[in-house]
matplotlib code that plots the C-alpha trace (Angstrom):
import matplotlib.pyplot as plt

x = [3.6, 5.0, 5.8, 8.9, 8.8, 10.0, 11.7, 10.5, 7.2, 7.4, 5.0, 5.7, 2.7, 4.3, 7.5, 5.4, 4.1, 7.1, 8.3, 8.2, 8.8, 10.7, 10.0, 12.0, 15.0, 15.7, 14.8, 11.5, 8.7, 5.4, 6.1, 8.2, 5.8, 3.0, 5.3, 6.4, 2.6, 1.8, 5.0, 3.7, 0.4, 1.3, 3.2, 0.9, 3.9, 2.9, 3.3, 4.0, 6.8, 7.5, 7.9, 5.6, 4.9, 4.0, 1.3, -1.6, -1.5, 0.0, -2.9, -5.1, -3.2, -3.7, -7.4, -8.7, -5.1, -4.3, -1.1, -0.7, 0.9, 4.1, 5.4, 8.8, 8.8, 11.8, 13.7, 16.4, 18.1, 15.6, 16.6, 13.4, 11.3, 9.1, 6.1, 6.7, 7.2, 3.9, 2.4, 4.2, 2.4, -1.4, -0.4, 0.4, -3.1, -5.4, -3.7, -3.8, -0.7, -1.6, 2.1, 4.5, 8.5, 10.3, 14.0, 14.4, 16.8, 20.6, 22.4, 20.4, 20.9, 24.4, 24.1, 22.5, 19.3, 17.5, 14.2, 14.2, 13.9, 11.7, 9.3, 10.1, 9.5, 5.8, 4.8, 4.5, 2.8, 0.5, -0.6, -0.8, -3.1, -5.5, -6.4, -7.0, -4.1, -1.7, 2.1, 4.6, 8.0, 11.6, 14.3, 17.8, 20.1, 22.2, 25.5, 26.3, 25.6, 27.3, 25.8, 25.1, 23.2, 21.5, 19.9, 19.2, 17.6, 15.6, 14.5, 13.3, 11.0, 9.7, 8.5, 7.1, 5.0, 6.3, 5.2, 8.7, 12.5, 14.3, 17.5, 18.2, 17.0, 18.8, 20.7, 23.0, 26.6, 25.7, 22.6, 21.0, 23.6, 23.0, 24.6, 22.2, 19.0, 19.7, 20.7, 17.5, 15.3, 17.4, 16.6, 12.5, 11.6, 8.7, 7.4, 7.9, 8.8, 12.2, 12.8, 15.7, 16.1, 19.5, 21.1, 18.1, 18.6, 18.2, 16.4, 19.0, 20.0, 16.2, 15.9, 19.2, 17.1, 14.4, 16.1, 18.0, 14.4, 13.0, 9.7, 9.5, 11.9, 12.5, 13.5, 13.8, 14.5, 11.1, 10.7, 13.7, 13.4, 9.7, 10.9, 13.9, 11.5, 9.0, 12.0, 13.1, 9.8, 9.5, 12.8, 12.2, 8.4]
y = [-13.6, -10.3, -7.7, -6.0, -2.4, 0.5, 3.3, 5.8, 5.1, 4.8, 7.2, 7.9, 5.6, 2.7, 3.3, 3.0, -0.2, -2.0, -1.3, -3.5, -1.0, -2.8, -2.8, -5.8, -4.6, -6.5, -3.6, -2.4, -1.0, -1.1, 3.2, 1.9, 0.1, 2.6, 5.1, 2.5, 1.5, 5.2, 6.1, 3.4, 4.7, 7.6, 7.2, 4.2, 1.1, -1.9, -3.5, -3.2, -5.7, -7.0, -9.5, -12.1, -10.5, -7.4, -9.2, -8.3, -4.8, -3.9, -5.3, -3.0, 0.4, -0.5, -1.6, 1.2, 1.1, 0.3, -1.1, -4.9, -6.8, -9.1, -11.3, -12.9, -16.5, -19.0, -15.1, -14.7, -18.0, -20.0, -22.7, -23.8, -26.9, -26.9, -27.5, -25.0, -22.2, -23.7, -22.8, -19.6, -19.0, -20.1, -17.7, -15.0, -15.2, -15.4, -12.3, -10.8, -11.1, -10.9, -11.7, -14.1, -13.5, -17.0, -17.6, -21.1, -23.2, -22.1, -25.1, -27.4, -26.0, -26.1, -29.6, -30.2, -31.4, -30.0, -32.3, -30.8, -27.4, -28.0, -29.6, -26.4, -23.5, -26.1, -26.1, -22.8, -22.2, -24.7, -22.8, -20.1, -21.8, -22.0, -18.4, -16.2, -14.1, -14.4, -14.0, -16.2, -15.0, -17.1, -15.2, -16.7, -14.8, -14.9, -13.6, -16.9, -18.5, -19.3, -18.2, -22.3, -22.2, -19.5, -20.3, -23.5, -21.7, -20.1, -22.9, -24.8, -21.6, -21.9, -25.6, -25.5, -22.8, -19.2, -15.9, -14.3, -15.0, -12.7, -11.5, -11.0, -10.7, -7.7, -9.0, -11.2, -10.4, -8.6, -7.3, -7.1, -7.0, -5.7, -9.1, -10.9, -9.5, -9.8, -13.4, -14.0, -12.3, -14.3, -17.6, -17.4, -13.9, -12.8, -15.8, -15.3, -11.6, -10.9, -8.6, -6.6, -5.9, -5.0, -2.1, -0.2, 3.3, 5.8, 6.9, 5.6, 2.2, 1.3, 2.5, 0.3, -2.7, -1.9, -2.0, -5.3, -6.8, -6.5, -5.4, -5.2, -3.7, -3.9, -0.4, 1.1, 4.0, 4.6, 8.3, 9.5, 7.3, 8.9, 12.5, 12.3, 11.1, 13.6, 16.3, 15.4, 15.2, 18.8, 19.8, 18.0, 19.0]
z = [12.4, 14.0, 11.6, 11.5, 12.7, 10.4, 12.3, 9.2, 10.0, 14.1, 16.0, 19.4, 20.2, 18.4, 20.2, 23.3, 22.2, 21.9, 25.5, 28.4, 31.4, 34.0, 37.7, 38.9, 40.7, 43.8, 45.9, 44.8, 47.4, 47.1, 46.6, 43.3, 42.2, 42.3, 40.1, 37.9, 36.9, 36.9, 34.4, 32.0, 32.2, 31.5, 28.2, 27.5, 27.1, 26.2, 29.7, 33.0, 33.9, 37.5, 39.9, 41.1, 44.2, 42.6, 39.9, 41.7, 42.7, 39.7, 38.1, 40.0, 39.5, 35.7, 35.9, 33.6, 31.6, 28.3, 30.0, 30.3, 32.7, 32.4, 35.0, 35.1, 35.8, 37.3, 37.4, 37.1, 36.5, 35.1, 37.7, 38.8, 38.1, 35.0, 37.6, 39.3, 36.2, 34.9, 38.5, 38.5, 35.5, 36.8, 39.4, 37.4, 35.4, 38.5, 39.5, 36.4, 34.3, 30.4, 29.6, 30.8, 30.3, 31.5, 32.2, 30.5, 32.1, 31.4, 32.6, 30.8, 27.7, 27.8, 28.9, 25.3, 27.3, 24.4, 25.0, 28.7, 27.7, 25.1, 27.9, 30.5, 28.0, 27.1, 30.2, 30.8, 26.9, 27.9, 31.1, 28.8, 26.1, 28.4, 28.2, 25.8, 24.5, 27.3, 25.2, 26.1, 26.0, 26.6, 27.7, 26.7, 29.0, 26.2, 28.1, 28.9, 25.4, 22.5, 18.8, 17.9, 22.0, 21.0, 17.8, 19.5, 22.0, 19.3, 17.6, 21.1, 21.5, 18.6, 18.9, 22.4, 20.7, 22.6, 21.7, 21.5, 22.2, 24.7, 24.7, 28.4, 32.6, 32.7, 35.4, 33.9, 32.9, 29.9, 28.3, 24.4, 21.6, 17.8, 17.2, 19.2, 18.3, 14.5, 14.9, 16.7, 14.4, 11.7, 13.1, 14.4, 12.9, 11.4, 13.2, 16.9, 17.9, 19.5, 22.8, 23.5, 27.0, 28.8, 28.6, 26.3, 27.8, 25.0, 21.7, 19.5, 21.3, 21.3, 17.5, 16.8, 18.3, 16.4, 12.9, 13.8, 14.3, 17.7, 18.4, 21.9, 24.7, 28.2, 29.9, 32.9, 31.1, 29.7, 30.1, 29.1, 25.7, 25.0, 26.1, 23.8, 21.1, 21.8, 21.6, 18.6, 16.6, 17.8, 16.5, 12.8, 12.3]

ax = plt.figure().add_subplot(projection="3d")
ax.plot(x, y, z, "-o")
ax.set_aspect("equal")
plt.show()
């Protein structure tokens, strides 16, 4: 069970919590990388997300961190075999990845192969059962799905035994929706957590996700999110 977060109650250390900071454009250096692992240290997020390439040294930057590692797996389509997501995702641990975000496989699910997805989101959980506390979450891309695909979606999660459901890559055509985060929550919450990511770029917008039921974010725009939070406890205390 994840519980639902209160905005009257956030601290700025909650709000840290729930965010994902992203590091996955296509054209991130190894500079990039370094400030984006530094950033999240510094305002203590809840991970550190990136690409596979990036699992390792990222892991190192944060070795005396409180910041966890995600890694994306079959990103940003979700086209690749089930196989190969589940060695994506042995990969990701030996490196050091303590959190696994997987694009399940879009086609397929509009194809109503609903026992195929099932088995691709599993193999991955399973990978991730093997170890201790590594979350598990499914991202939807839900830009390219109807409602009834995702609360399918959802429910598929759900019984291969994920974490969390996730709204969007960020990359798709379109990016986390009020709509979309409440119907998630609606469908698999308290039960499995639900991630906004997509267009999260300010105070309000991640506050907004937070009341319609997610409890974790992915942002690139992690410091201007914490900085507008810290200004504004400053102005109401």
């Amino acid at each position: 069970m994840i519980e639902k977060l209160d905005v009257k109650t956030l601290t700025q250390k909650k709000l840290a919590k729930t965010i994902d900071h992203s590091v996955l454009n296509p054209t991130v250096t190894d500079d990039d990388l370094r400030e984006g692992c530094k950033l999240a240290d510094k305002y203590h997020t809840a991970t550190v997300c990136v690409k596979p390439y990036h699992v390792k040294r990222a892991s190192e930057l944060l070795l005396n961190s409180d910041v966890k590692v995600c890694m994306v797996i079959g990103f940003p389509q979700g086209g690749h075999l089930a196989k190969i997501k589940a060695l994506e995702a042995e990969q990701a641990i030996a490196d050091g990845a303590e959190e696994l975000d997987m694009v399940i496989n879009i086609g397929a699910l509009k194809s109503k192969r609903f026992s195929f997805i099932r088995e691709d989101i599993k193999a991955v959980v399973d990978v991730a059962r093997k170890h201790k506390d590594i979350l598990v979450k499914v991202i939807l891309e839900n830009c390219y799905l109807s409602d009834d695909e995702k609360i399918t979606a959802c429910k598929l999660a759900e019984e291969a035994g994920a974490d969390y459901v996730k709204t969007s890559t960020g990359f798709g055509t379109g990016g986390a929706t009020i709509h979309d985060i409440e119907l998630m929550y609606e469908t698999v919450g308290p039960r499995l957590g639900v991630k906004a990511a997509g267009g999260v770029r300010s105070l309000e917008a991640i506050l907004d996700a937070i009341r319609a039921g997610a409890t974790r974010i992915g942002a690139t725009a992690t410091e201007k999110i914490i900085e507008s939070w810290i200004e504004f406890q400053a102005k109401t205390s």
